[in-house]
Structures are given as C-alpha cells and as structure tokens.
C-alpha positions as CSV (number, residue, x, y, z in Angstrom):
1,X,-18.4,17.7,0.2
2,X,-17.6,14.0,1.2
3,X,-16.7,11.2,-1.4
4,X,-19.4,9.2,-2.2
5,X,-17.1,6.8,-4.8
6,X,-13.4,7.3,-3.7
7,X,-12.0,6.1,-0.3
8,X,-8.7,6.1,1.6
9,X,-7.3,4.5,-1.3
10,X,-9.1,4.7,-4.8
11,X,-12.4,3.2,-5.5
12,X,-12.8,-0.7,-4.2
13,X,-15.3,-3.4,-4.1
14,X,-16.6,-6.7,-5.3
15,X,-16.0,-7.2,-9.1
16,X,-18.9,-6.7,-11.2
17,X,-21.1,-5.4,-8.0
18,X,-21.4,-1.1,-7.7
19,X,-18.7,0.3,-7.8
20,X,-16.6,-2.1,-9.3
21,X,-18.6,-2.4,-12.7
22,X,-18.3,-2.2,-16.1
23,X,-20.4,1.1,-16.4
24,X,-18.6,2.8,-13.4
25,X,-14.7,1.9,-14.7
26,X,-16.0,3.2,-18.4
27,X,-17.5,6.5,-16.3
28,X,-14.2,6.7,-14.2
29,X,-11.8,6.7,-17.3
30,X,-14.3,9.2,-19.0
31,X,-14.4,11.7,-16.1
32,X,-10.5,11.2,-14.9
33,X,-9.4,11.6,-18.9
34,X,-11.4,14.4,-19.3
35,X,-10.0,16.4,-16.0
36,X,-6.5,15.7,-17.3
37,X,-6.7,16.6,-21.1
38,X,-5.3,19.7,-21.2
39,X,-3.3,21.6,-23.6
40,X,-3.4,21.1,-27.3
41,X,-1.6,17.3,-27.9
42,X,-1.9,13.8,-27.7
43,X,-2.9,13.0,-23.8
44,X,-1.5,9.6,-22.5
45,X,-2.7,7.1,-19.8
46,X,-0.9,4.3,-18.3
47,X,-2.8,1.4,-17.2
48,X,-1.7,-1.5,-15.0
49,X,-3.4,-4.5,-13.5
50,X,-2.9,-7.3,-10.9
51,X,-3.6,-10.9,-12.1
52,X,-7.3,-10.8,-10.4
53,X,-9.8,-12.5,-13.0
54,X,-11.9,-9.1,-13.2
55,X,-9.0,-7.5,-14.5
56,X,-10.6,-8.5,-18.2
57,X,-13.6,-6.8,-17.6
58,X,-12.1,-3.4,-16.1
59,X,-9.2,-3.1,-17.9
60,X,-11.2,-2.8,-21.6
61,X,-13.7,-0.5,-19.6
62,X,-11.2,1.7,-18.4
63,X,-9.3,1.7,-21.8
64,X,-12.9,3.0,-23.5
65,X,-13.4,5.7,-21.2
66,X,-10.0,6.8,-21.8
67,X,-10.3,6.8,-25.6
68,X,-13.6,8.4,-25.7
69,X,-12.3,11.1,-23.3
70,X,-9.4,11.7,-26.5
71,X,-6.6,9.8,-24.4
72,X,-4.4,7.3,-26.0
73,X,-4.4,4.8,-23.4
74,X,-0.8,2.4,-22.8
75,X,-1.1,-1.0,-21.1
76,X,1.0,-2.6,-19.4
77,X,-0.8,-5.7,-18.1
78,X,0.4,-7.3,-14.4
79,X,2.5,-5.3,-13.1
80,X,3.4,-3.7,-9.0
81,X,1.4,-0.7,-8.3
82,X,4.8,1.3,-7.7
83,X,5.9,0.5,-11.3
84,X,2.4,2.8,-12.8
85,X,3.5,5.4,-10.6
86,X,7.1,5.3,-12.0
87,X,6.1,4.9,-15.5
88,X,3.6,7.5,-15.1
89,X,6.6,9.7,-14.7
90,X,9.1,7.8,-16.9
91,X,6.5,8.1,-20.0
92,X,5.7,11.8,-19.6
93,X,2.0,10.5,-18.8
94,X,-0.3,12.9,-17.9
95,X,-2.3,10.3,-15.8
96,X,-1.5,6.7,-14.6
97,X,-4.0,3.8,-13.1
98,X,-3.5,0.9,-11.3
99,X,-6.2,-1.9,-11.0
100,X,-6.3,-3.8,-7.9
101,X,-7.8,-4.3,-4.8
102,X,-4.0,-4.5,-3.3
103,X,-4.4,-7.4,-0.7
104,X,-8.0,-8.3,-0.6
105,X,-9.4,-11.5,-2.1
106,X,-9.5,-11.9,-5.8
107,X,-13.7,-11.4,-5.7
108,X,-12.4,-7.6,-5.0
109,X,-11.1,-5.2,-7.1
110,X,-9.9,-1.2,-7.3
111,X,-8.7,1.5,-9.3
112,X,-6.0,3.5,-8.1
113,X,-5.6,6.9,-9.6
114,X,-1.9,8.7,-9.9
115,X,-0.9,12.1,-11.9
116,X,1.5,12.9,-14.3
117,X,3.7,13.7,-10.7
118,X,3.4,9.9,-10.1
119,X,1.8,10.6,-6.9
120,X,-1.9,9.3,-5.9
121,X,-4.8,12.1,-6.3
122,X,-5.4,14.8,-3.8
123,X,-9.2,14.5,-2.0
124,X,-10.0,17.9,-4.0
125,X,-9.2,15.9,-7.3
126,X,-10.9,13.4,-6.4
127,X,-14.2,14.8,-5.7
128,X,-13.7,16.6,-9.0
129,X,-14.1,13.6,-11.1
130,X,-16.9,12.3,-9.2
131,X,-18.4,15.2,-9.5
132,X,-18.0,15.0,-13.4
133,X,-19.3,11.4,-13.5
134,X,-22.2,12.9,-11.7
135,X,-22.5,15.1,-14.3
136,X,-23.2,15.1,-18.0
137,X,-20.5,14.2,-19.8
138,X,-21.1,13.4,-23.6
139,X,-21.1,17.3,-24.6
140,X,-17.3,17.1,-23.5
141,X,-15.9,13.8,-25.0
142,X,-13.6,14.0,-28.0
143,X,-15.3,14.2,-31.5
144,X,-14.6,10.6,-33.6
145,X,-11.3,12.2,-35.3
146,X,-10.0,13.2,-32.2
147,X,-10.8,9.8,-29.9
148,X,-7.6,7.9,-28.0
149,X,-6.0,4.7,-29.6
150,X,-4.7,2.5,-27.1
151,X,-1.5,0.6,-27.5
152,X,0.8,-2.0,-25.2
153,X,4.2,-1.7,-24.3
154,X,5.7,-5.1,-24.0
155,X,8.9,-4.4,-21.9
156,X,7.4,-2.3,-19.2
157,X,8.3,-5.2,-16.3
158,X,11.7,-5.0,-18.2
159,X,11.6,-1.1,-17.2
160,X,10.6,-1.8,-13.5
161,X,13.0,-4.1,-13.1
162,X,15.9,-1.9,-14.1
163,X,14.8,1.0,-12.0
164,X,14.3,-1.3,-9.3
165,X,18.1,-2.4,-9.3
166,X,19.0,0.7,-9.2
167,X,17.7,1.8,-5.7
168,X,20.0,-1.1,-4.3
169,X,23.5,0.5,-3.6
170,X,25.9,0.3,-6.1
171,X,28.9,-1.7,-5.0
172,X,26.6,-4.4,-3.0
173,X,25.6,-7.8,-4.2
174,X,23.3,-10.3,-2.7
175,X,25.7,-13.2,-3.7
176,X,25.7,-15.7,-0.6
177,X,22.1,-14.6,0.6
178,X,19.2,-17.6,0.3
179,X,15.7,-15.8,-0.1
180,X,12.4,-16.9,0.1
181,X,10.2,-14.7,-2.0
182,X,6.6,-14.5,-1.8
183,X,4.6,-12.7,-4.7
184,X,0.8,-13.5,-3.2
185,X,-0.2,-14.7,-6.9
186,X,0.0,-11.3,-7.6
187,X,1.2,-8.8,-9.4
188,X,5.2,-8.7,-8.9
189,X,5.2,-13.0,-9.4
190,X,7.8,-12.1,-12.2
191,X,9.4,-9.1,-11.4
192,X,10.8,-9.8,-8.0
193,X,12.0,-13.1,-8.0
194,X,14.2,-11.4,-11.5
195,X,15.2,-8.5,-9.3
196,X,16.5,-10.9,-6.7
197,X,18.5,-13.2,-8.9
198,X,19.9,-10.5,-10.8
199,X,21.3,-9.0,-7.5
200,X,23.0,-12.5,-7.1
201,X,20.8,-13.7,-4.6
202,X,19.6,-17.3,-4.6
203,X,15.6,-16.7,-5.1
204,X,13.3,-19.5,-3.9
205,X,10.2,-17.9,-5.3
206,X,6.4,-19.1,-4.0
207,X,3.0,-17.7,-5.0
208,X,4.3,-16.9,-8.8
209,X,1.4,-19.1,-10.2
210,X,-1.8,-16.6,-10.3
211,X,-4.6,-18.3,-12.2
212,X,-7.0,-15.4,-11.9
213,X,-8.3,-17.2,-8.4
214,X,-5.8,-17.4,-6.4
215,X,-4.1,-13.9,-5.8
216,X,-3.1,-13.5,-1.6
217,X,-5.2,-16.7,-1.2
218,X,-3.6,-18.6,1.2
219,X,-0.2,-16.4,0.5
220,X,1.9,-13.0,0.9
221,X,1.7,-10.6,3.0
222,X,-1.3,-11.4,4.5
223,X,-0.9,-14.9,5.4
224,X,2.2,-15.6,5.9
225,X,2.9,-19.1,7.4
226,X,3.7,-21.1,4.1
227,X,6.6,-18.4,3.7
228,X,7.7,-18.8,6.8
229,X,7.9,-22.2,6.9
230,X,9.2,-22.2,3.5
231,X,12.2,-20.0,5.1
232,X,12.8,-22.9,7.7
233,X,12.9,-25.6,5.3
234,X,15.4,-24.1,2.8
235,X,17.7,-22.6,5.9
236,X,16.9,-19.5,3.9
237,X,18.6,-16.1,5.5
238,X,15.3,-13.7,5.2
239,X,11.6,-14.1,3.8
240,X,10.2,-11.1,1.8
241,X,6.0,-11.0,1.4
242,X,4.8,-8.7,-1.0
243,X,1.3,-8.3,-1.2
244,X,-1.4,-8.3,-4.6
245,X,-0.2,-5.1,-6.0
246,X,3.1,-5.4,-4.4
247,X,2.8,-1.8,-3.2
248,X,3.6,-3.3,0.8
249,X,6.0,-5.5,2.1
250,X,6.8,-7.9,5.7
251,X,9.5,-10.0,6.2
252,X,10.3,-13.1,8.3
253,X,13.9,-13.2,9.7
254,X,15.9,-16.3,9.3
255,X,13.8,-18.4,11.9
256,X,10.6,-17.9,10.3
257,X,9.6,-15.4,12.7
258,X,7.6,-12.3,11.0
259,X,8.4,-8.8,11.2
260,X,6.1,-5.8,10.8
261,X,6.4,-2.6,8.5
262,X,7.4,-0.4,12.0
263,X,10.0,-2.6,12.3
264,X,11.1,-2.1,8.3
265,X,11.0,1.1,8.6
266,X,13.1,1.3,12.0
267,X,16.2,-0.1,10.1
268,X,15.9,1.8,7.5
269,X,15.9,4.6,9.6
270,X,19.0,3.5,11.8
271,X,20.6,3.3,8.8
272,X,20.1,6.2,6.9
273,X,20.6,8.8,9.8
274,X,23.9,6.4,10.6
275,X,24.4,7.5,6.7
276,X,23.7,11.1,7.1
277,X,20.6,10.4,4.5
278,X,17.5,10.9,6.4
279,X,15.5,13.9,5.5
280,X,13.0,15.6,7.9
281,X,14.4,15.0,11.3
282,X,12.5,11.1,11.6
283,X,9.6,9.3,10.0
284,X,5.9,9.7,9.0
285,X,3.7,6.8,9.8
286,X,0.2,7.1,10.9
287,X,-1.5,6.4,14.1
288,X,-1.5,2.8,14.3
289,X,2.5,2.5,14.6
290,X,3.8,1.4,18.0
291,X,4.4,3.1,20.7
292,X,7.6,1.5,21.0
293,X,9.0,2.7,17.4
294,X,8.6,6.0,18.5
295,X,10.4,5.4,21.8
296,X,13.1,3.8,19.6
297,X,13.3,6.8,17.1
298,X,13.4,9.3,20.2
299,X,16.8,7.4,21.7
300,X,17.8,8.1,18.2
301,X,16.9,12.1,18.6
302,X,14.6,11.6,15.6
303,X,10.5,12.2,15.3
304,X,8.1,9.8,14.8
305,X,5.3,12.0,13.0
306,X,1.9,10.7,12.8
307,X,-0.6,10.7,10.2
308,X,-4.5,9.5,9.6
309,X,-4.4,6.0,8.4
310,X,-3.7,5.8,4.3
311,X,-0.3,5.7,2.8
312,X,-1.6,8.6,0.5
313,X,-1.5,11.0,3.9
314,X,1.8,9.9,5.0
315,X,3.4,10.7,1.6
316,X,1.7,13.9,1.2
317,X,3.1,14.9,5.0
318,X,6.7,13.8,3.9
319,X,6.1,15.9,0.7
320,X,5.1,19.1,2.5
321,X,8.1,18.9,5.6
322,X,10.7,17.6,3.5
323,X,10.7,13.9,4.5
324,X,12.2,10.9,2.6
325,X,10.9,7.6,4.8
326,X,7.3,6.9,5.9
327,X,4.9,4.0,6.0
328,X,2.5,2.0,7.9
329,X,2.5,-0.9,10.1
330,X,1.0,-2.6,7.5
331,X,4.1,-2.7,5.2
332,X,3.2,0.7,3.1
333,X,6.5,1.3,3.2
334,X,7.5,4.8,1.1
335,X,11.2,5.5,0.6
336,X,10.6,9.5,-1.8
337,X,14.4,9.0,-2.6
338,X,13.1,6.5,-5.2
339,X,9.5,6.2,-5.0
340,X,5.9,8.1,-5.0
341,X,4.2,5.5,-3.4
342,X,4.5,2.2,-1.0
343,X,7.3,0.5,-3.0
344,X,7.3,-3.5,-1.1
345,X,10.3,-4.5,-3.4
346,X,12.5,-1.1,-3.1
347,X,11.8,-1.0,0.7
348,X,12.6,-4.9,1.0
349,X,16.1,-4.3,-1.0
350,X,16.5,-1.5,1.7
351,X,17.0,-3.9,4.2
352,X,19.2,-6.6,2.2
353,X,21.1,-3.8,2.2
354,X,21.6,-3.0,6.2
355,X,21.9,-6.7,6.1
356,X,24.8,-6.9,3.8
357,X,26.8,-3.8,4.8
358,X,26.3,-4.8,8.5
359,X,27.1,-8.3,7.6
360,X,24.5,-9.2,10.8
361,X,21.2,-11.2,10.3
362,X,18.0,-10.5,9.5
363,X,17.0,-11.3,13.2
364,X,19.1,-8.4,14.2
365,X,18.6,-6.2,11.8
366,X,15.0,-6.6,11.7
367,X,14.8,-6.1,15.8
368,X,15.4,-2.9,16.3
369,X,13.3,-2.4,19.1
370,X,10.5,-4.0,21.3
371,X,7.1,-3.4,20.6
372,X,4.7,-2.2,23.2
373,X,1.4,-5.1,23.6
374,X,-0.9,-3.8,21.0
375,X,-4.4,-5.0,20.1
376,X,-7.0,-4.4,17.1
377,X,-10.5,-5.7,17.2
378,X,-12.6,-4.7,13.9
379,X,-16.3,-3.9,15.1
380,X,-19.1,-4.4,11.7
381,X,-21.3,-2.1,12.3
382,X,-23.5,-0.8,9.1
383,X,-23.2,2.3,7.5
384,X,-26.5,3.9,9.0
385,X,-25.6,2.5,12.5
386,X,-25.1,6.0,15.3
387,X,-22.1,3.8,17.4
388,X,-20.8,7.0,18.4
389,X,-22.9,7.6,21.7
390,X,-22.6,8.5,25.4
391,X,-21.9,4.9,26.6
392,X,-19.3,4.3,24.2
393,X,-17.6,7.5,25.0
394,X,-17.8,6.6,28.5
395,X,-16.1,3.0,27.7
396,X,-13.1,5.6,26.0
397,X,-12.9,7.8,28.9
398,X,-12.3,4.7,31.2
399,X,-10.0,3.0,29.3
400,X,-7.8,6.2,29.3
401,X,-8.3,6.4,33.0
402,X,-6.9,2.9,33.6
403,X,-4.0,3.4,31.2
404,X,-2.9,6.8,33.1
405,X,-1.0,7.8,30.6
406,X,0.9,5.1,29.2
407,X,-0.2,4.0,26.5
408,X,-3.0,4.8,23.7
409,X,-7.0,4.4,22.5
410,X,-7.2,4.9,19.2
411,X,-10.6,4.5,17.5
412,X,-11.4,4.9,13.6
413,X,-13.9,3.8,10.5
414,X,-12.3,2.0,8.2
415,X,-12.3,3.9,4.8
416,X,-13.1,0.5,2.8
417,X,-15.2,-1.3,4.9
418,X,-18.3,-1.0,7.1
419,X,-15.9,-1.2,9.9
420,X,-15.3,0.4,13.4
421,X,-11.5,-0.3,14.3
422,X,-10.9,-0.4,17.9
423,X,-7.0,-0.3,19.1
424,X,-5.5,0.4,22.4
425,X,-2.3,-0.3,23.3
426,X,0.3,-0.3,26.4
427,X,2.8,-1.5,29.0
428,X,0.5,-4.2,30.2
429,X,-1.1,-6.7,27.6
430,X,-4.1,-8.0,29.5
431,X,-4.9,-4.7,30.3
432,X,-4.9,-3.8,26.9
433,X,-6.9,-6.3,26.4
434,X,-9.9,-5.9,29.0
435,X,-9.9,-1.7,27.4
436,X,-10.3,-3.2,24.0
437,X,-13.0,-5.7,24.7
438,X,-14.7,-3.2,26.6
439,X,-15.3,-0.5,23.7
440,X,-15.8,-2.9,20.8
441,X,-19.3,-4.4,23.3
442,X,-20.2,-0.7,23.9
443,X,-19.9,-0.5,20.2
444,X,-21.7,-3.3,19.2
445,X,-24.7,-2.8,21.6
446,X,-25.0,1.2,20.4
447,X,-24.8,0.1,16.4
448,X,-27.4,-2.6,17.3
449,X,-29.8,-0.2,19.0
C-alpha cells in the first residue's frame, strides 16, 4: 500500500490547512501512542518544536493525542531535530517527535516521527499508523485513570549542548577561530552559538531572533548571502548555516564562498580514512551527489554508495552495511558515530576539526575536489498529471545519447511537493544545460495535455 499522509520525511504542509491541522496532529499522537504502548508501564514521548508560529497549535494537539493514547508526553520546546532523536534515546523514550517543516517557510509545518532507537520510522511503520488513524480508535484509548500527564524538562538544550561538545575531539579547541553562525531563526538560535563559544571560538551569531515569522526567511542554509557577507565583513575564518530544524548544514569558506554537503562530507571522509575511522569501505549519499565526489572518493579507494533521495534511506543503508558517514547534497549530513539522524552542528564541528588539526583554511579544507557542471530544474506538474509518456522518454533517451556516457539523467517526484525534478549532469555545462531544458518542456507539454 502507498502512504497517503507520510512522505520522504514525516507528514508536511501548510499550517492549519490538511494535513497540518489540529484534528490530524491530535489523530497522529493518538495513532503513533497507541502503536508504541506496549508492555505494562508508564509510556513516554518526547516532543520538540522549531520556533514556527504554528508550533502553539500542534504542539497542544500532539500532546492530547499522546495523553489520551495513555502516554506521558515530555516537552522540550525549540530545540534541533538531532537533539529529539538523542533524547529519545537518552530518556529511555519509547517514541520521540519533532515539529518542523525543517527549511521551508514558516506558513509550513511537519511532524517528524523517531523510535525509542532514535532513528526515524520505517515505511511499514508508517503505514501502520495511518492505517490506525484510518481506523477506529476510541475502543483502544487509555481509560480516564490510565490517561498520559505531560510535563517539561527545562534543561534539555542544556543536555544537547553537552552531548554536542563531546563529538568534538578531545584535546582540540577552537580558540583563535572567528565564526559566523547562522541559526535561520530557527531552532538551534541558542544552542549553537553556546556550543561554539564554549569550544573557545569567537561566535558572531545571525538569525538568533525568531519571532514566530521569520524562521529561514531571508537566512540559513537556504539563503545564504547575508552569512556570507557577514563572513567578509568580520574577516571571519568559516560560515556555518544550519537550517530551521538544524538537522542540515553548508558552510562558506573564509571568502564568502559557499560550499555544499558533498563537499562536507568529502573532508570528513579524507579525514577519517586518514584516521583509520571510516566504517563501510566509503559513503552513502543518494543520487543527486556529484559525479565528481565519487571520482574523488574512488582516487581515495573508497565507494560512493547511492541511495533514493531522503536522509531516512541513506541512514538506514549505512545501518544495514556497516557504514558510519552519509548525507545529501543538501547538507543532511549523518555522522552514526554520534548521531541517528542529519546532525548540522555535529557534522559542522567535524570540519572545525580537519581545520584545526590540519591547521589549513576552510578554503582548502572545504575543496576537496571539483565538481562536475550540474543542473536541477523543478517541473510543477499536478498530482493527476500522466508526464511520464513516450515523448518525454524519448527527450531521456536523447539526452543519454548526447552525453555518451559521461555524465548522468536523473529524473524524480518530489516526495513533498507536486514536483517533477529534472537533473542531468556532466563534463560540459551548456550541454547539460540544452539536456535539461529539453526534458523539463517535454514534461510540461505531456502534464499539460
């Protein structure tokens, strides 16, 4: 059966619009309490939240459902998406749930879903509690002497922050570094700047002002220009860009110029196998990575293995073969050593640290290879549309043809959006180019037929 609520990364939409309503969050803690109370004791949830202005109205929702499902439900209020996922584990949870639509505009807004592993739900468990909210629930719901009571536990940024520190090698100090940090209004706006200046660096901290409005307007790790020009004006040595939930990270070297999650994750690599502490035999990333980071990776006699799109795939591929580094492009970077899940603050202290112990900058240290031209073009299409016909196949088939082999066509629905994503990429850019603009008309001409 396919998901009708759930997509590539929890449920997401615009606030008080289906899915993202009161009713559904109150359905969602009913149906995900009730598949995880089992066993005779007191069940426990943790609940997180960005700084979005919806965050009132499904917060209290989710909390209800929890309760009414006999779970004591423990807020934490703004805090990363990593951290739920850690204190998940930490508190012997047997569920944890983040709220946030992660870097999408504050009208949005998600729920992600983790288990008492601290790891994001399976598909199968997924379409298990849709299928209970489907369902008829109130014959299963805790009787009044047996319902949740929810609680908050004030020092839970305290307990991030800690654990945080402690992925950063002992020894090192980031005395003499000058960083720009940008928190996106989001949900790390007082937990990294902290983690920084407790490491010694010198923080210059933007986007730590969320109002409820303003969350990745304008800022982190989707619009990056005020931190990079922000990293030029104060001669800073690196910018770091978290996104909403904090859950992905970019960085800018010291000249302002940006630098992707293949690129992250390269250095990282580099210097872990240098380290003898890279599991696996390379990296998991998914399809959209660059060509040339796996050309990189194979001078190192390492993999580059390749997922579907969704950090939730790449971690559970590095679970199954015994990885311990994977991401995305897009900053998901997941380091298992430390982590269940895209981590933008752990992964950004694993570069501060190649920086310090190389004791070169973060414009060569961030560089490790170059990247191959490579071009996305989003196609709206709507969900009834039939895109996928002859003449669009033919527009594949002759992109291939001209590329002869070096380089790649990669097309893909977006699993949030009505969306056709259309990505080629290869030695020569305005090739690239003409391929790409090619298949995204054939596309648009067979959704509008």
């Amino acid at each position: 059966m396919i998901r009708k609520l759930f997509g590539t990364d929890g449920i997401r939409g615009t606030a008080n619009l289906e899915p993202m309503t009161a009713e559904t969050a109150l359905k969602v803690g009913m149906a995900a309490g009730l598949h995880f109370t089992r066993g005779d004791y007191r069940h426990r949830v943790v609940i997180g939240k960005d700084t979005r202005l919806s965050g009132y109205m499904i917060e209290p929702a989710l909390t209800a459902g929890f309760v009414a499902a006999g779970m004591d439900p423990i807020l934490v209020g703004p805090i990363p998406t990593p951290a739920v996922a850690m204190l998940t584990r930490s508190l012997r949870a047997d569920l944890g749930v983040m709220i946030s639509a992660s870097h999408n505009p504050f009208q949005d807004n998600g729920i992600k879903l983790f288990g008492p592993d601290g790891y994001k739900l399976s598909d199968e468990v997924e379409l298990e509690i849709e299928n209970r909210i489907d369902g008829e629930m109130n014959g299963d719901l805790a009787a009044p002497e047996e319902l949740g009571r929810a609680l908050r536990l004030d020092d839970a940024q305290g307990r991030y922050i800690e654990f945080v520190k402690r992925t950063f090698p002992r020894g090192l100090t980031l005395d003499g570094l000058k960083i720009v940090v940008d928190c996106a209004n989001g949900a790390a706006y007082k937990v990294a700047p902290t983690v920084l200046w407790e490491l010694g660096a010198e923080v210059i901290p933007i986007g730590v002002d969320p109002d409820g409005y303003n969350i990745n307007s304008g800022c982190g790790s989707t619009s990056t220009e005020f931190m990079q020009a922000q990293v030029a004006a104060h001669n800073a040595d690196i910018g770091i860009a978290l996104d909403g939930d904090a859950d992905r990270v970019l960085v800018s070297d010291e000249y302002g110029k940006m630098v992707d999650g293949d690129q992250i994750m390269a250095a990282v690599a580099e210097y872990w196998s240098r380290e003898g502490r890279l599991t696996g035999g390379g990296v998991v990333a998914t399809v959209m990575s660059n060509l040339g980071f796996e050309r990189f990776l194979e001078e190192l006699k390492l993999s580059l293995v390749r997922t579907k799109v969704g950090d939730r795939y790449v971690v559970e591929h590095m679970r199954a073969n015994g990885f311990n580094l994977g991401g995305e492009q897009s900053g998901h970077i997941v380091l298992s050593d430390y982590s269940t899940t895209g981590d933008g603050l752990i992964a950004a202290l694993q570069v501060l640290a190649v920086i310090c112990t190389s004791e070169r900058p973060a414009s060569e240290v961030c560089r490790m290879f170059e990247p191959l031209p490579q071009l996305l073009k989003n196609v709206r299409v709507s969900t009834e549309a039939n895109w996928e016909t002859t003449s669009v196949k033919q527009a594949i088939a002759a992109g291939e043809a001209k590329l002869q082999n070096a380089g790649r066509i990669l097309i893909r629905e977006s699993g949030t959006e009505p969306l056709v994503r259309v990505m080629a990429e290869g030695e020569d850019a305005a090739l690239i180019s003409h391929i790409v603009d090619d298949i995204a008309s054939e596309i648009e001409r067979a959704a509008a037929a």
